[in-house]
C-alpha positions as CSV (number, residue, x, y, z in Angstrom):
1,X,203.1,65.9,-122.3
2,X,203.2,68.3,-119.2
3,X,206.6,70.8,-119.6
4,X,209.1,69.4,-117.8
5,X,209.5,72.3,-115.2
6,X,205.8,70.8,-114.1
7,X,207.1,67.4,-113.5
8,X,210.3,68.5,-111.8
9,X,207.6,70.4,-109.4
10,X,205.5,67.6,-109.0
11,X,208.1,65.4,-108.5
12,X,209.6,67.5,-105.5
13,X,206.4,67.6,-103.8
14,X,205.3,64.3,-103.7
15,X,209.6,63.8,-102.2
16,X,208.7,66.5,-99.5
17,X,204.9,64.8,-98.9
18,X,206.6,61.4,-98.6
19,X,209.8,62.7,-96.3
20,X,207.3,65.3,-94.1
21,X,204.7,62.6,-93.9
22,X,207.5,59.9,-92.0
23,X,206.9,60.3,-88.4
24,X,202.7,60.3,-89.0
25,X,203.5,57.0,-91.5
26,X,204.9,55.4,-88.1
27,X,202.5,56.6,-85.8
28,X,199.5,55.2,-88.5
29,X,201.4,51.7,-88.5
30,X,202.2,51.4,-85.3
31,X,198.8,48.8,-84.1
32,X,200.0,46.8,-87.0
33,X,202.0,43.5,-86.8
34,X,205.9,44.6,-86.8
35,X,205.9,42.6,-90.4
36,X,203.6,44.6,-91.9
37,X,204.9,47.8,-90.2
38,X,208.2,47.1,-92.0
39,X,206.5,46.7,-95.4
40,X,205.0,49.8,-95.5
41,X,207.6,52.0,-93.9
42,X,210.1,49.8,-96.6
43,X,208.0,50.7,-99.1
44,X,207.9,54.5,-98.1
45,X,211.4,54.6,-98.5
46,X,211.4,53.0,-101.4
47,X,209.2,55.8,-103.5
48,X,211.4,58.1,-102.4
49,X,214.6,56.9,-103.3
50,X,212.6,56.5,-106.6
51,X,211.3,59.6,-106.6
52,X,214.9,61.1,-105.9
53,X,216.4,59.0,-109.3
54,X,213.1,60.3,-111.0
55,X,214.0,64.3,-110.1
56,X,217.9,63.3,-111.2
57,X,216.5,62.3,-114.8
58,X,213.8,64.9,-114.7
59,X,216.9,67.2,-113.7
60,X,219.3,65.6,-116.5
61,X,216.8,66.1,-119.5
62,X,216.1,69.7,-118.4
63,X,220.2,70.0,-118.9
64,X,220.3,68.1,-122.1
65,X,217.2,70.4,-123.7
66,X,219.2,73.5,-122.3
67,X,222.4,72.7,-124.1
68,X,220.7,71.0,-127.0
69,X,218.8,74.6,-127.7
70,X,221.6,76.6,-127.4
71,X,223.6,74.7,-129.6
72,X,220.4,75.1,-131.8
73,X,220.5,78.9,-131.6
74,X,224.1,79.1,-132.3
């Protein structure tokens, strides 16, 4: 299992891919039908609302460890 400083990284980068990448996302839609443009875009903005909950776990768990070793230590 990858330490979970990695996975907070990775999860922040594919947030700031998925945010950055917005106005090209619209721009590569745009010749499609408005249905499907809405899907994707929807669907955009759905990975990174869960990629935002992921990064609060990720964040959570890194807490919990923290406090868990230093009760640990005492």
């Amino acid at each position: 299992m990858l330490p979970i400083e990695l996975r907070i990284d990775r999860a922040q980068r594919l947030l700031r891919m998925i945010e950055q990448d917005e106005p090209l996302l619209a721009a590569r839609v745009a010749p499609l039908s408005v249905e499907r443009q809405q899907s994707a875009k929807s669907y955009a903005q759905q990975l990174a609302m869960l990629t935002r909950a992921e990064i609060n776990r990720l964040l959570e768990e890194k807490s919990f460890a923290e406090v868990a070793e230093a009760h640990a230590a005492d």
